[in-house]
N, C-alpha and C positions, 0 to 999 in steps of 0.2 A: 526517447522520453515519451510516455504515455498522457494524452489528453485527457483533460477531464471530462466529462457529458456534463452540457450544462441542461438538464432534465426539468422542463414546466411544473410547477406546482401539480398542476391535473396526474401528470402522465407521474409522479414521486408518488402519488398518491394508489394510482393504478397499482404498478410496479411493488406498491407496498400491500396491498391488497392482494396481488396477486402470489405473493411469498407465505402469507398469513395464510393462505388455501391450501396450499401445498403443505407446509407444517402440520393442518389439520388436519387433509387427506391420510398424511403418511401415518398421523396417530390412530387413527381411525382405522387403519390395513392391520396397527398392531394391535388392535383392540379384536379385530374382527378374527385375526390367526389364533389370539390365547382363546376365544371361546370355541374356535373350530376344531382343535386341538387340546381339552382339556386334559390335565392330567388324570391316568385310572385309578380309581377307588381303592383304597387300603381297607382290606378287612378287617378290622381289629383282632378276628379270632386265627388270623394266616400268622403260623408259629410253629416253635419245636417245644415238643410235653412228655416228660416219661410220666410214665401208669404210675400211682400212689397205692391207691386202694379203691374196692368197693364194697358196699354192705348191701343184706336184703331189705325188702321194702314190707317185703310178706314172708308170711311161711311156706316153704317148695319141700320137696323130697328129691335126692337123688340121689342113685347110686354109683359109686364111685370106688373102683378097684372092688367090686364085689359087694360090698357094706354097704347098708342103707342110712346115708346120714338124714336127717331130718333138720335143716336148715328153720330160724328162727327169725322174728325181726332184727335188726341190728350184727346180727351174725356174719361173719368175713362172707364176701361172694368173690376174691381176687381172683382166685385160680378159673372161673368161669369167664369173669371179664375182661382180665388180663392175656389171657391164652388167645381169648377169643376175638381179641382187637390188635394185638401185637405177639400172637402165636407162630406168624409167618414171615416175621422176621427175620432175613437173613445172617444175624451178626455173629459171631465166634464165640460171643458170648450173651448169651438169653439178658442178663442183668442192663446190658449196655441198650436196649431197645426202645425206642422212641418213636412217635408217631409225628410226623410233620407236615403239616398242612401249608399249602403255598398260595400264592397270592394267584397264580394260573387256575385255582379249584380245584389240584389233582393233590391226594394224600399219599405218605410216601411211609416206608418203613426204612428210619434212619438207625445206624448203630453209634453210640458215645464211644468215640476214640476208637473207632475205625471207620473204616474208608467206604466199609458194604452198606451198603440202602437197595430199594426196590420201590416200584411203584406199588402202591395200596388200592389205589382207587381214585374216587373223586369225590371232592365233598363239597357240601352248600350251607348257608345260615340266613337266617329271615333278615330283616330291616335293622331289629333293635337287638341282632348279636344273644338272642334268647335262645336261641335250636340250631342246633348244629346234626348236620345229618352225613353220615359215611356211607357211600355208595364203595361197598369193599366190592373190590373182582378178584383178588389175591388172598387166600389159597381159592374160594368160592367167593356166589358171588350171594351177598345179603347187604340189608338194608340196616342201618346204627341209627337211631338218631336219640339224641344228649338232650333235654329238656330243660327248663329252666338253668342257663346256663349261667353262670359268673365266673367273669375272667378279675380277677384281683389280687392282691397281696403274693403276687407269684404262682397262684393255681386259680385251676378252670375247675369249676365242679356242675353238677345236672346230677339228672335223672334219666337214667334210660328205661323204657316201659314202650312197650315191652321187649326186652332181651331175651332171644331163642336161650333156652338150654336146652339139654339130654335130659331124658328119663334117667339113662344108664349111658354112664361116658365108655365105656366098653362097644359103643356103638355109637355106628357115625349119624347125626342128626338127620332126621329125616327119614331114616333108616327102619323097617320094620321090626317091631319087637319083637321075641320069642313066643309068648304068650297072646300076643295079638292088639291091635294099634298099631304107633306109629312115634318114633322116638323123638317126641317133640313136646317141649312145653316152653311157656313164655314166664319171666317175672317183673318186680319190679326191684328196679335198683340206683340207690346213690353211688356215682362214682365222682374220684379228685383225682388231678394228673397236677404237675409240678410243670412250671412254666421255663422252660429252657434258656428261650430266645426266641 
C-alpha cells in the first residue's frame, strides 16, 4: 500500500512551480523547432501549362520555307514560340507537350499521357509572380523571360520582349546569312499557356 507525502504548504507550492517551468520550457522547444524549421515557400507560378498561343507586338519579317512573310501586329507568332519553348520535347506526339515548372526551380519538358519528360532547364520569378524567366539548356542554351505575368482563370499570360527569331528559319539562329549579317532578330510578343495543374 503506497503512503501519501504529506508535503508543507511551501514545498506544494515549489513542486507546483516547478511543473509550471517545465510545461513552458517544453512549449517554448516547440515554438523554437517550428521557426527553425519553417516550411519552403510555394511558388505560385510552380505548375504544368501547355502552349495556347502567341501573337506579335510589332511588325517582323521572316522567312519561312523560302517565302517572305511579313508579320503584322496581332498576327499568329505560335509556330515561333511554341517551337521554340516546347520544340524539344520529347513526346511521341508533338500535340501532347507541356512545360512544367517545379517547385526545385528546374523546368522540365513533360508529355500529356505519356510517360516521356526531360529536363528543360531552370527557371526563376521576382517577389510579386510578375517575371518569369526560363534558363532553357535543352536543345541550347538561351535566356526566356515572360513579363507582366497573370496566372488566373486557368492560364498564365505575359509578354516576352525580346524573343530571339530567325531572319530565315532555313537557318539555325545565330548562324551567318548568305548575303552577310547574322541570323538574328528579337520581337515582341503576347503569349497564353493553359494551366494543367
Amino acid at each position: 500500500m503506497m503512503k501519501r507525502l504529506n508535503l508543507s504548504p511551501v514545498l506544494k507550492a515549489c513542486f507546483f512551480l516547478f511543473m509550471a517551468s517545465l510545461v513552458m520550457l517544453s512549449c517554448k522547444d516547440d515554438e523554437d523547432d517550428n521557426t527553425a524549421n519553417p516550411p519552403a515557400p510555394v511558388n505560385e507560378l510552380a505548375g504544368t501549362y501547355s502552349f495556347v498561343l502567341a501573337t506579335f507586338n510589332d511588325p517582323v519579317t521572316i522567312i519561312v520555307n523560302g517565302d517572305t512573310n511579313h508579320y503584322q501586329v496581332g498576327d499568329d507568332a505560335s509556330l515561333f514560340v511554341g517551337g521554340g519553348l516546347l520544340g524539344a520535347a520529347p513526346c511521341d506526339n508533338a500535340e501532347n507537350a507541356a512545360l512544367q515548372l517545379r517547385s526545385d526551380y528546374t523546368s522540365h519538358y513533360v508529355c500529356q499521357g505519356e510517360s516521356n519528360e526531360s529536363q528543360q532547364g531552370t527557371w526563376s520569378s521576382n517577389a510579386d509572380y510578375t517575371s518569369l524567366t526560363l534558363n532553357i539548356s535543352n536543345p541550347n542554351d538561351f535566356l526566356v523571360t515572360i513579363k507582366n505575368v497573370v496566372k488566373a482563370d486557368n492560364k498564365l499570360t505575359g509578354e516576352i520582349d525580346p524573343l530571339p527569331l530567325p531572319f530565315d528559319t532555313s537557318i539555325p539562329v545565330g548562324e551567318p546569312l548568305p548575303g552577310g549579317g547574322i541570323n538574328f532578330q528579337t520581337a515582341n510578343v503576347n503569349v497564353e499557356f493553359s494551366v494543367i495543374e
